[in-house]
C-alpha positions in Angstrom: -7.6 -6.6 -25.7 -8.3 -4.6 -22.4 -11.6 -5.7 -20.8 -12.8 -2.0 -19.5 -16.5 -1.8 -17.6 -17.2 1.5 -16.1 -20.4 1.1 -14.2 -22.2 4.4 -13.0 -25.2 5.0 -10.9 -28.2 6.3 -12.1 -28.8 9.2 -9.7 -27.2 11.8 -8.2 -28.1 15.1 -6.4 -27.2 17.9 -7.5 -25.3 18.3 -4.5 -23.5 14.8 -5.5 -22.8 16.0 -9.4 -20.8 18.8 -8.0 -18.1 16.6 -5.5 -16.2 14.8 -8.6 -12.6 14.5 -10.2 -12.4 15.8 -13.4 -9.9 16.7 -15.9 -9.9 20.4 -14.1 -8.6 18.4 -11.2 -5.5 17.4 -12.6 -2.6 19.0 -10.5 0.6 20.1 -12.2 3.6 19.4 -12.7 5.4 21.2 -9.4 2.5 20.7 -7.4 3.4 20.0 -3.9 2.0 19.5 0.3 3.9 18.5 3.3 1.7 15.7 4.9 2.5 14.4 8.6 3.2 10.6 9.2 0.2 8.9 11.0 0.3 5.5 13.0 0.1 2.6 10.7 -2.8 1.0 12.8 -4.9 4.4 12.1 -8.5 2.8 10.9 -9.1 3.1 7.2 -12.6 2.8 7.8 -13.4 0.3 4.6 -17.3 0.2 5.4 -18.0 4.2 5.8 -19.3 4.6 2.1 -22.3 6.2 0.8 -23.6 9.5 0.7 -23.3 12.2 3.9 -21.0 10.1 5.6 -18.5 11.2 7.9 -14.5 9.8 8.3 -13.6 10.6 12.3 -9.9 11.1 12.2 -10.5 14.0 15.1 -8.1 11.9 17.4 -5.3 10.5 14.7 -2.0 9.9 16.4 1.1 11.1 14.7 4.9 9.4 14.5 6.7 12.4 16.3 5.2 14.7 14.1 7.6 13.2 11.3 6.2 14.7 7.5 6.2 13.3 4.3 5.7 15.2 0.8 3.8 15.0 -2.1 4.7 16.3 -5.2 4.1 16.0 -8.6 7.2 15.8 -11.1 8.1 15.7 -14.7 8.4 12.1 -15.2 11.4 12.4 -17.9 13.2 14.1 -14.9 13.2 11.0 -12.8 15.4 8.2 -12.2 13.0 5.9 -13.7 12.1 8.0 -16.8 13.9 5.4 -18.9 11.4 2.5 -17.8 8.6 5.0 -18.6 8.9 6.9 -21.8 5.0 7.5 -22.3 4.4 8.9 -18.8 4.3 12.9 -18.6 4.0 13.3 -14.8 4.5 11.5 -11.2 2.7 11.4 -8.1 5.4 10.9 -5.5 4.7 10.2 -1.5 8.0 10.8 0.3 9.7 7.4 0.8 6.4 5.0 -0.3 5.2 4.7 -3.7 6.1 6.7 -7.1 2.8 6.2 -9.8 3.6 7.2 -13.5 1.0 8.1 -15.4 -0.4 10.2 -17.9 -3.6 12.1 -18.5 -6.8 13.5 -21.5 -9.9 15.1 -20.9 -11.3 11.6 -20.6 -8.8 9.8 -18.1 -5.8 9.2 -16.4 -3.7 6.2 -17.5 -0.7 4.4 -15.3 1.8 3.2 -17.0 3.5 1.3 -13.4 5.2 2.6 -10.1 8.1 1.9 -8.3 7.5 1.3 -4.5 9.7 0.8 -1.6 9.0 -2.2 0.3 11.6 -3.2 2.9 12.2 -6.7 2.2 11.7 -6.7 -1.3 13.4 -3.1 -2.0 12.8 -1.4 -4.7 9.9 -2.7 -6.9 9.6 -1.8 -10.4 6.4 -2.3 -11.9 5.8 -1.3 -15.3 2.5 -1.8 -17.6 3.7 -1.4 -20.9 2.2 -4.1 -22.5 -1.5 -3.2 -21.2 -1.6 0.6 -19.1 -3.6 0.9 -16.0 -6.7 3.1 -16.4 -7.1 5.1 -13.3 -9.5 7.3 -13.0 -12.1 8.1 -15.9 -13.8 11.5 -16.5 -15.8 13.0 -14.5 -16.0 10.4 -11.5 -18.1 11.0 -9.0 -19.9 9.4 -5.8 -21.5 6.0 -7.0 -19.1 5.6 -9.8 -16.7 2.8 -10.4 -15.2 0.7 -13.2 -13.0 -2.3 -13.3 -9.7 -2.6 -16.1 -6.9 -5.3 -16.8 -3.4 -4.4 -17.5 0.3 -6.0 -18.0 3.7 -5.8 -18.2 6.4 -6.9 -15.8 7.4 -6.4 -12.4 12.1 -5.9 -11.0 13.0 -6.8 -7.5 14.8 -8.9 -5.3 13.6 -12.0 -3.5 15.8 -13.2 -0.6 18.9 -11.5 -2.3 17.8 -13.1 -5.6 17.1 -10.6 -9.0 13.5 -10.9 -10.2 11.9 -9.8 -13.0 8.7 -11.8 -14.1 6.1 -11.1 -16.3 2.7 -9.8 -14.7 -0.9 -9.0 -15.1 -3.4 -7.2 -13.1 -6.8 -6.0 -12.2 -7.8 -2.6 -10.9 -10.8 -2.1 -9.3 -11.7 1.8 -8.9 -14.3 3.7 -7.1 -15.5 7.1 -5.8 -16.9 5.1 -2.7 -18.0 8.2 -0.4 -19.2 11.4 0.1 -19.0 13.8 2.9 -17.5 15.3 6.2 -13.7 14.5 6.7 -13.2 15.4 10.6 -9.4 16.1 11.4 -7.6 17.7 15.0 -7.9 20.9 15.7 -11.8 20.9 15.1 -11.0 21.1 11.1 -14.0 19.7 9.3 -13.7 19.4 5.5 -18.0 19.1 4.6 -16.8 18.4 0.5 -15.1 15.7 0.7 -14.8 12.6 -1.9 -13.2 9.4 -1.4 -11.3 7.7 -3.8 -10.6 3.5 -3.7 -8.1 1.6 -5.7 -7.5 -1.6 -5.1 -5.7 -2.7 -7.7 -3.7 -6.5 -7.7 -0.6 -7.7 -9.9 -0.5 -11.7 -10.4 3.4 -12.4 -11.0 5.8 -15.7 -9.8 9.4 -15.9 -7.9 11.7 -18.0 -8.9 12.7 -19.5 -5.8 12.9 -23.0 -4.6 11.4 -23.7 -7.7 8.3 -21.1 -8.9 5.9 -20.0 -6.6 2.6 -17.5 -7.7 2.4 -14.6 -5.5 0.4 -11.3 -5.6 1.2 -8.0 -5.0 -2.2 -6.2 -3.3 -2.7 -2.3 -2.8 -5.6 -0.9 -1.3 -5.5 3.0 -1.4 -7.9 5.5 -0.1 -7.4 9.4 -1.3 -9.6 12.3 0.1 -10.3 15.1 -1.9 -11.4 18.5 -1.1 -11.8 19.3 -4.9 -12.9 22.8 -3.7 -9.8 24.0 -2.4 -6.9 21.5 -4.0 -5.8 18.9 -6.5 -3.7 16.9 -4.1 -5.7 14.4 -1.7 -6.0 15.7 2.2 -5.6 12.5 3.2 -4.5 8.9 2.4 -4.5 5.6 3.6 -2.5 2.5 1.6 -1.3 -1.2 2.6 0.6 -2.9 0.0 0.3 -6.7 1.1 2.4 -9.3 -0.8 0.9 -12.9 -0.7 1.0 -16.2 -2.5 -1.9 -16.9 -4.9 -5.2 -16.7 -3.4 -4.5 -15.0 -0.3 -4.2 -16.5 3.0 -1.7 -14.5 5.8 0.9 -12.1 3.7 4.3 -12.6 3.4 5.0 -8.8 3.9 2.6 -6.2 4.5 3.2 -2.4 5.0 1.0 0.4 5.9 1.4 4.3 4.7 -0.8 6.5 6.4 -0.6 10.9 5.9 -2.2 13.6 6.4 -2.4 17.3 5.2 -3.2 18.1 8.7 -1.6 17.9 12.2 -2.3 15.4 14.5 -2.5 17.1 18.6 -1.5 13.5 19.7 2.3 12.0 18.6 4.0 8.5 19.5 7.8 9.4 20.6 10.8 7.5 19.0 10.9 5.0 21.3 6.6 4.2 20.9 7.6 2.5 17.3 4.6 0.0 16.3 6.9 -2.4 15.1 9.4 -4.9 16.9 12.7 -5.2 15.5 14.1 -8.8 15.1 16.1 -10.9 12.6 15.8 -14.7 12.0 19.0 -16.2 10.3 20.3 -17.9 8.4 17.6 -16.9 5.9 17.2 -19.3 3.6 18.1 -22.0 5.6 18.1 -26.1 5.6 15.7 -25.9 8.8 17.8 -24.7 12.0 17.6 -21.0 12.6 18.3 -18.2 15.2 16.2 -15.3 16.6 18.5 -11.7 17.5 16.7 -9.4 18.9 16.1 -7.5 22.4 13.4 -9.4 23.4 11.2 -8.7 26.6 10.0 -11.6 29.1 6.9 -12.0 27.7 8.6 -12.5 24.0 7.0 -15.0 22.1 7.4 -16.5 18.5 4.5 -18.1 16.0 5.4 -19.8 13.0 2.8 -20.0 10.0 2.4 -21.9 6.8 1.4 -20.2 3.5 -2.2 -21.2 4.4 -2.4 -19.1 8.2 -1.8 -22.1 10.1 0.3 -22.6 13.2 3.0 -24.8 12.6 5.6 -23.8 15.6 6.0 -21.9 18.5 8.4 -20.7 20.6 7.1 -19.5 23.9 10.0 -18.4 25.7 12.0 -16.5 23.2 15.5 -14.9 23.9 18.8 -13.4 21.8 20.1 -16.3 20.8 17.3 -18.7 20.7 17.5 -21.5 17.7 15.0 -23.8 16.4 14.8 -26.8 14.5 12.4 -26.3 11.7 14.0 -28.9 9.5 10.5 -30.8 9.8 8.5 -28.4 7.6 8.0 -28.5 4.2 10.2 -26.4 2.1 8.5 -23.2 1.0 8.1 -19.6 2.7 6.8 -18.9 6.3 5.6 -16.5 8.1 7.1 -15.2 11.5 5.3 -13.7 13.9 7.0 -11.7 16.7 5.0 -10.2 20.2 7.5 -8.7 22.3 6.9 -6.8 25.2 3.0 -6.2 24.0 4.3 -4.9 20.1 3.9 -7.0 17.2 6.2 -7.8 13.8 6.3 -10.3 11.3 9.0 -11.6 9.0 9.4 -14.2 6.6 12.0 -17.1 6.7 12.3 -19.9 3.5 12.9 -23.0 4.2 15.2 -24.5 1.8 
């Protein structure tokens, strides 16, 4: 049975009763807006909650003013319908995440998503056996509620099909209330912020079965008054083993309704591109990449610690990591002052 608490606070303004998400604010089916690509270290700005707050994004920096849409579709139109045959509409963000879902006076249920993740590819991830509630109705500042929900989850792990069983936990909040500052001197004064962070507990069958988590933390800004689509979001999907500890893969999606004045070229990309192969391997493995002088390479276990380093690192460069234990690692990559991380198993 789902274990479902919605906790709500006692008081609001009148002020406060007026900012919420209701079942008014559901968009439609062919509701769409063009959002620009931000920089994936933009701030999400986790500890501005409360009441008359204010989100700064005045100076966000844009990836070469590159756009994104949202839209919502008819969910039997899909590729995916198949794998969702209870969902009635989609939220799609342009080359991220695709949530299912359907919706009553009362709330908005997911029935899964399917998410692009580079390493993993396409992840399916579909609640069937317990649905994911949402939102409830009306939700406003001060609310939030917690719900459980199951089903399975179809990727690939290092080349290898998945497709375990999973469970989850949602945790789901209108955490703010106030002024939304974006470029151009655009000041959005009814603004609500909505939080999911919502984690699915599943296990990889490789190199015999490991537990690993699948984390999203998503931030939505609404300016109920004048749309149904969010002005503004902010998600990182981390994957991890159990418990935490340094992600095996983490990826950031950051857009906004508005235009940024300041933009990173092509060439300012926040992420270094590098390969470590073979991948599995027995222990001995090679770096490719364009590496600067000052490239460097740290190794870390499954726990965050250091367990090799390479501090002069060229195309080319092997190492013998035949030492370690078998399992997954983390590699981290500084090359001419940019970061990346991979993983590597060790076989």
């Amino acid at each position: 049975m789902k274990k479902h608490l919605l906790f709500t606070a006692l008081l609001f303004s009148a002020a406060s009763q007026a900012q919420q998400l209701d079942a008014s604010n559901e968009p439609a089916v062919g509701a769409t807006q063009m959002m620009y690509l931000l920089d994936t270290l933009t701030d999400a700005y986790p500890n501005i909650t409360g009441t008359g707050v204010t989100w700064d994004y005045s100076n966000i920096v844009g990836m070469n003013m590159e756009t994104r849409t949202i839209e919502i579709l008819d969910a039997s139109t899909t590729a995916f319908a198949s794998s969702f045959p209870t969902s009635t509409k989609v939220m799609s963000i342009q080359g991220s995440i695709a949530n299912y879902f359907s919706s009553s006076a009362s709330e908005r249920i997911s029935q899964g998503f399917v998410y692009e993740e580079p390493a993993f590819g396409t992840v399916l991830a579909t609640f069937d056996v317990d649905n994911e509630t949402s939102v409830q109705y009306p939700f406003a500042n001060g609310n939030y509620f917690t719900d459980n929900f199951a089903g399975s989850l179809a990727f690939d792990f290092n080349g290898i099909p998945q497709n375990p069983t999973a469970t989850g936990v949602a945790n789901v909040a209108i955490d703010g209330q106030g002024t939304l500052l974006l470029p151009n001197s655009t000041s959005l004064s009814n603004v609500i912020r909505y939080k999911m962070v919502d984690t699915v507990f599943t296990q990889v069958n490789f190199i015999g079965v490991m537990d690993i988590e699948f984390v999203r933390t998503q931030y939505e800004y609404y300016d109920v008054a004048t749309s149904n689509l969010p002005v503004f979001i902010h998600t990182v999907v981390a994957i991890s083993l159990a418990g935490g500890g340094t992600p095996l893969m983490s990826q950031t999606n950051v857009v906004s309704a508005y235009a940024p004045i300041y933009n990173l070229g092509i060439n300012d990309a926040q992420t270094a591109e590098f390969s470590v192969y073979p991948n599995p391997s027995e222990g001995i493995v090679t770096f490719k990449g364009e590496f600067a002088a000052d490239a460097k390479a740290t190794i870390f276990d499954q726990t965050g610690r250091v367990v090799y380093t390479v501090a002069s690192l060229t195309n080319g460069t092997t190492v013998d990591l035949s030492s370690l234990n078998k399992g997954i690692y983390l590699v981290g990559l500084t090359n001419n002052g940019v970061e990346s991380t991979q993983t590597v198993v060790i076989k």
